[in-house]
N, C-alpha and C positions, 0 to 999 in steps of 0.2 A: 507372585501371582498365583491364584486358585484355581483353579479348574473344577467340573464336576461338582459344581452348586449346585442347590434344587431352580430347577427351570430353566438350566443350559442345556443349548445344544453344539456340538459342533461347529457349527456356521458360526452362530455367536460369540464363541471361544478363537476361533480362527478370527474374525474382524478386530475383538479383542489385542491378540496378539500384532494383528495389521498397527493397530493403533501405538502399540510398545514398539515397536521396532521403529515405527515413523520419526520416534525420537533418536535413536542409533545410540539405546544405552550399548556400553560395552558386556555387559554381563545379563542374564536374566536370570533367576530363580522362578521354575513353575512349580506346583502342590497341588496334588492331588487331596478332595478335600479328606481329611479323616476324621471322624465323630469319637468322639468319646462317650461312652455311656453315663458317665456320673455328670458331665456337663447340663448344662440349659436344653442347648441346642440338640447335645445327646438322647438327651431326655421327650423334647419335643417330637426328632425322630422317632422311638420308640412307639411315641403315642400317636403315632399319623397324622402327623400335623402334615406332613412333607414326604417325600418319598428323594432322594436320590440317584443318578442311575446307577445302573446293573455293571456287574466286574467285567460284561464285553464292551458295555460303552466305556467305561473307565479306560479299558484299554487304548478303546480308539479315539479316546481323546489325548493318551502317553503317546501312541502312536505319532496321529497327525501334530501334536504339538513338536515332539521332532523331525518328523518330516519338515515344516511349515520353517523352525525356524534355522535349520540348516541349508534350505536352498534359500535362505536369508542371509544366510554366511556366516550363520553359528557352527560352534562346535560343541556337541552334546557330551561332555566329559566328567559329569557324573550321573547319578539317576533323576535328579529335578535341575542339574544347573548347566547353563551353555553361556559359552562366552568368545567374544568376538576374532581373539589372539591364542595362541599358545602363553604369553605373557602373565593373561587376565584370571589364569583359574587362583580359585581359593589355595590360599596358600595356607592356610591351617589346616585343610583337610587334604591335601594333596600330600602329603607326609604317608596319612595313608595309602593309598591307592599305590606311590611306587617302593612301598615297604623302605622305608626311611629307619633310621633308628632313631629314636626320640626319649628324653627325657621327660617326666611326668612329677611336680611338685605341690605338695599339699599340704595345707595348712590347717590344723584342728587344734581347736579350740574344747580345752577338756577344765570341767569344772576346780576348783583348788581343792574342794576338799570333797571325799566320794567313801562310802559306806563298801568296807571292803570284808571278808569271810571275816565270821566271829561276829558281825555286828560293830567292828572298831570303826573308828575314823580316823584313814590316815590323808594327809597333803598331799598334794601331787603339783605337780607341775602345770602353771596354768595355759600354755601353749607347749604343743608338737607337732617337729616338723619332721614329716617324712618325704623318701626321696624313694621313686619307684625307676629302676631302669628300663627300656621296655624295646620293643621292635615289632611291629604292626605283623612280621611274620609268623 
């Protein structure tokens, strides 16, 4: 879910939210909106087509969106997501948060043959794989 469209207010973000929960997903994801300059929408921004609100309404729309959905019986356990359980959080990003050690594997794709010092051409290998160790600390 979005928050912080042009022509939202509060109230209509909170009914909004009324509305999701009525369902009893387990999990929700909220977003704050962010514009991109090089986009449409960025662009249209720019040129006042629309206005946005301001970084205190931003706020009190992060705000009352966790307020609103923890006395709904979420639990706010990252910066955009809440979820109904200790069970239900993301389990790909929670690696992060309690410093896990993780592996990290990648796969690149490098041309067969590539223009190296001198102007030569030599072959190379047309896949490598690398293998990163890592730990979020």
């Amino acid at each position: 879910m979005i928050y912080g469209i042009p022509g939202q207010t509060i109230e209509s973000w909170i009914n909004t939210l009324e509305q999701a929960v009525a369902f009893a997903p387990e999990h929700l994801s909220c977003y704050q909106l962010t514009l991109e300059t090089t986009t449409p929408l960025g662009k249209r921004h720019r040129a006042g087509k629309f206005s946005i609100p301001g970084e205190e309404l931003q706020y009190e729309f992060f705000m009352k969106t966790s307020q609103f959905l923890e006395e709904a019986g979420y639990i706010h356990y990252e910066v955009s997501n809440f979820k109904r359980g200790t069970e239900l959080a993301s389990r790909h990003n929670q690696k992060y948060w309690d410093h896990s050690p993780y592996s990290a594997w990648a796969l690149r794709l490098i041309p067969s043959r590539t223009i190296v010092d001198g102007g030569t051409i030599a072959p190379l290998s047309s896949i490598s794989l690398q293998s990163t160790q890592g730990s979020s600390r």
